[in-house]
C-alpha positions as CSV (number, residue, x, y, z in Angstrom):
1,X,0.0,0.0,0.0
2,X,2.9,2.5,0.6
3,X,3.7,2.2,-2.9
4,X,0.0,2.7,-4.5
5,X,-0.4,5.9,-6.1
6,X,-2.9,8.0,-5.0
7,X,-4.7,11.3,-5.7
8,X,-7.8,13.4,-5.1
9,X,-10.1,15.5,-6.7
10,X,-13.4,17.1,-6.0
11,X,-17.0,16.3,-7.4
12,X,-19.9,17.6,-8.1
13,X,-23.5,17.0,-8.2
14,X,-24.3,15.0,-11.6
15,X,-20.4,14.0,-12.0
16,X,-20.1,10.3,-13.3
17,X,-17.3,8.2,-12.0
18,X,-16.0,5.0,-13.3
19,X,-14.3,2.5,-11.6
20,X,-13.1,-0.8,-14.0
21,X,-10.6,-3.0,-14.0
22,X,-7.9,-3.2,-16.9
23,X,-10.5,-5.8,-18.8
24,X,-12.4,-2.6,-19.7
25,X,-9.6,-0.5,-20.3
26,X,-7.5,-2.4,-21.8
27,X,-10.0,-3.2,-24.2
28,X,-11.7,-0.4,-24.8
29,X,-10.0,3.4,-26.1
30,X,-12.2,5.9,-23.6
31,X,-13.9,7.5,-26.6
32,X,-15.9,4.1,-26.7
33,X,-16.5,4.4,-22.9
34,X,-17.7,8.2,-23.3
35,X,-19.7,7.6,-26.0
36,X,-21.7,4.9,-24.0
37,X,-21.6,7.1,-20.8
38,X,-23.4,10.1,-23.2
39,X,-26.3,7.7,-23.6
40,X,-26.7,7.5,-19.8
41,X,-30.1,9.8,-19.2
42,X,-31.0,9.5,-15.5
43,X,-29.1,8.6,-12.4
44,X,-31.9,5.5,-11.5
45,X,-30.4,1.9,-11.2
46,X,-32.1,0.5,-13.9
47,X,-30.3,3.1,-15.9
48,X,-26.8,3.1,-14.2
49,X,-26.9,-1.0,-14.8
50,X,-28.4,-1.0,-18.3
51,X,-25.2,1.2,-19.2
52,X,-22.6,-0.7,-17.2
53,X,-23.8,-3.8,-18.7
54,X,-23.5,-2.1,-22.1
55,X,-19.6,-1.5,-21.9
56,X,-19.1,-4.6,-20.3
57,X,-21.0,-6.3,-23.3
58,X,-18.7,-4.4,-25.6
59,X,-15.3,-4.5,-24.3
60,X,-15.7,-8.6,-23.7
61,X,-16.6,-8.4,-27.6
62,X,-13.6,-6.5,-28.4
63,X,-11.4,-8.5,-26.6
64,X,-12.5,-11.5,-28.6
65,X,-12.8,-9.7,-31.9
66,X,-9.1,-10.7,-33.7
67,X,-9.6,-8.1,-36.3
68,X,-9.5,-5.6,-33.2
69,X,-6.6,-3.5,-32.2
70,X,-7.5,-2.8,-28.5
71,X,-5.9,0.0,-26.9
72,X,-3.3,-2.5,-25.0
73,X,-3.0,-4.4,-28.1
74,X,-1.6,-1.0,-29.6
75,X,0.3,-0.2,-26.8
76,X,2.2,-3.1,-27.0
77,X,3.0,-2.6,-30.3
78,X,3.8,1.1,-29.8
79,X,7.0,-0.4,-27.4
80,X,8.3,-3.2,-30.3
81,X,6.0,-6.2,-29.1
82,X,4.2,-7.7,-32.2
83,X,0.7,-9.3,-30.2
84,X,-0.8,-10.2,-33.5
């Protein structure tokens, strides 16, 4: 724990936070993740889950999709690794 980064920041009323592992991010560039936060209307569970299912539906298709660069996928090869 002494070595985790850490940081702080204030919110506001009607802010959105995301927390995800590296399955979503890894998987999906955060335009994708916006654009599916955008469609997000009201702040009522059924609402909140519909959307969260949503990127998890897409970023488990993208990591299966071998046409896909992923944003890790072009990381990697941004630093010399081929990973296709």
């Amino acid at each position: 724990p002494e070595a985790a980064d850490s940081s702080s920041f204030d919110v506001q009323l009607g802010d959105i936070i995301l927390t995800a592992t590296d399955g979503l991010f890894d998987n999906m560039p955060d335009y994708m993740i916006l654009q599916e936060l955008k469609k997000l209307k009201t702040s009522n569970y059924d609402s909140v889950l519909q959307t969260a299912q949503s990127i998890a539906k897409q970023a488990h298709n993208l990591a299966y999709d071998p046409n896909y660069m992923s944003p890790f996928a072009q990381f990697a090869c941004d630093n010399g690794l081929n990973v296709r």
